[in-house]
MIDO-161840 format. One line per 2 residues: number of its first residue (from 1); their letters; for each residue x, y, z of C-alpha. Coordinates in steps of 0.02 Angstrom, whole numbers. Layout:
N
NUM	a	X/Y/Z | ... $
//
This chain:
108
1	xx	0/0/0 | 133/123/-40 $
3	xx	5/237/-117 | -60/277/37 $
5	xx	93/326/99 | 109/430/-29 $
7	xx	-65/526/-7 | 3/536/185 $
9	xx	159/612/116 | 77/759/-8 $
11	xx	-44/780/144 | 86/799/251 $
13	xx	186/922/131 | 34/1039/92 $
15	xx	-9/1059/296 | 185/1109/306 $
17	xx	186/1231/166 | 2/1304/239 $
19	xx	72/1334/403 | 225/1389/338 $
21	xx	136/1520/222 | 19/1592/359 $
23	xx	162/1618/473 | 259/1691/338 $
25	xx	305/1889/405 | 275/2027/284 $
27	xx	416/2130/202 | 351/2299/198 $
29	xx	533/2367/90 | 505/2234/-31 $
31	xx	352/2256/-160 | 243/2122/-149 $
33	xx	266/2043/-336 | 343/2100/-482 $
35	xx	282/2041/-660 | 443/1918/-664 $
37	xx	383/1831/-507 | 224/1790/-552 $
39	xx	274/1731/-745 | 411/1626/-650 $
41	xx	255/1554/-547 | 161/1520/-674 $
43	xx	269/1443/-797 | 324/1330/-641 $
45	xx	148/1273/-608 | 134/1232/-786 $
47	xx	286/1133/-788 | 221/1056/-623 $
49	xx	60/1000/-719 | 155/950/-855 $
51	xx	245/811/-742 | 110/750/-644 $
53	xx	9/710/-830 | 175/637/-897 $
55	xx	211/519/-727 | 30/481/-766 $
57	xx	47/431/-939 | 214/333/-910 $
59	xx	105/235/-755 | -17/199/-861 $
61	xx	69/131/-1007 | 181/13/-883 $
63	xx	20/-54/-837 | -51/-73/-997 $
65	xx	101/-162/-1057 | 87/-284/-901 $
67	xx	219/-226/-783 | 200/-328/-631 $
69	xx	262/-170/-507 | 127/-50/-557 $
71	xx	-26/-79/-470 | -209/-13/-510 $
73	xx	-225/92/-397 | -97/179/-411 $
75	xx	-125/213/-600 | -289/280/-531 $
77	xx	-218/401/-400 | -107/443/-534 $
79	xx	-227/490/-667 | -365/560/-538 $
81	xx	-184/679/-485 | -177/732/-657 $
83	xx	-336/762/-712 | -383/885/-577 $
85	xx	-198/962/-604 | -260/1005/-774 $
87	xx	-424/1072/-710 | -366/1190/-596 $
89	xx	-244/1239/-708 | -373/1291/-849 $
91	xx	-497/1372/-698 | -338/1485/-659 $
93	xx	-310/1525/-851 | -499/1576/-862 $
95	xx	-498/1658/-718 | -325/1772/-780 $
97	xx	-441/1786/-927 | -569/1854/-843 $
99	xx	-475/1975/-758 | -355/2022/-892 $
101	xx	-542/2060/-998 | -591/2173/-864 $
103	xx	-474/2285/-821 | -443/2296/-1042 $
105	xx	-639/2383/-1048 | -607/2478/-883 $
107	xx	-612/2673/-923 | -481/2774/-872 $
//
């Protein structure tokens, strides 16, 4: 059952990166976010997605192909990982969309 371990695990990581976010002080001499920090963001949650649908992939062909180490469920996890990878990904592209639409027709 080393997939469950491994749910523990990314469990286990997001609590620490919650708690460490929320504790996080503010810098009030640094500026929040520049326009290179947030393309750098993005383009590394798009890589991110990117890998989890390409582990996915590689999982599932092993177990198409009848490797004896990859089990079911863990193609599962796997695919279930990437698939909602993607849609969050394309509900934060509409969203920049969105936002990017309405401040274009804003008036100045």
């Amino acid at each position: 059952m080393s997939t469950i371990s491994n749910v523990d695990q990314v469990l286990a990581e997001m609590r620490r990166l919650t708690a460490a976010a929320q504790s996080a002080p503010a810098e009030p001499d640094r500026p929040q976010s520049g326009s290179g920090d947030f393309a750098a963001l993005l383009k590394q949650s798009v890589d991110e997605v990117n890998s989890i649908q390409h582990t996915a992939g590689k999982l599932s062909n092993a177990f198409s192909a009848g490797d004896p180490n990859v089990d079911v469920t863990e193609v599962m996890v796997a695919l279930q990982k990437a698939g909602l990878a993607f849609q969050a990904m394309t509900e934060v592209r509409n969203r920049l969309v969105s936002a990017y639409q309405d401040i274009m027709s804003m008036q100045v």
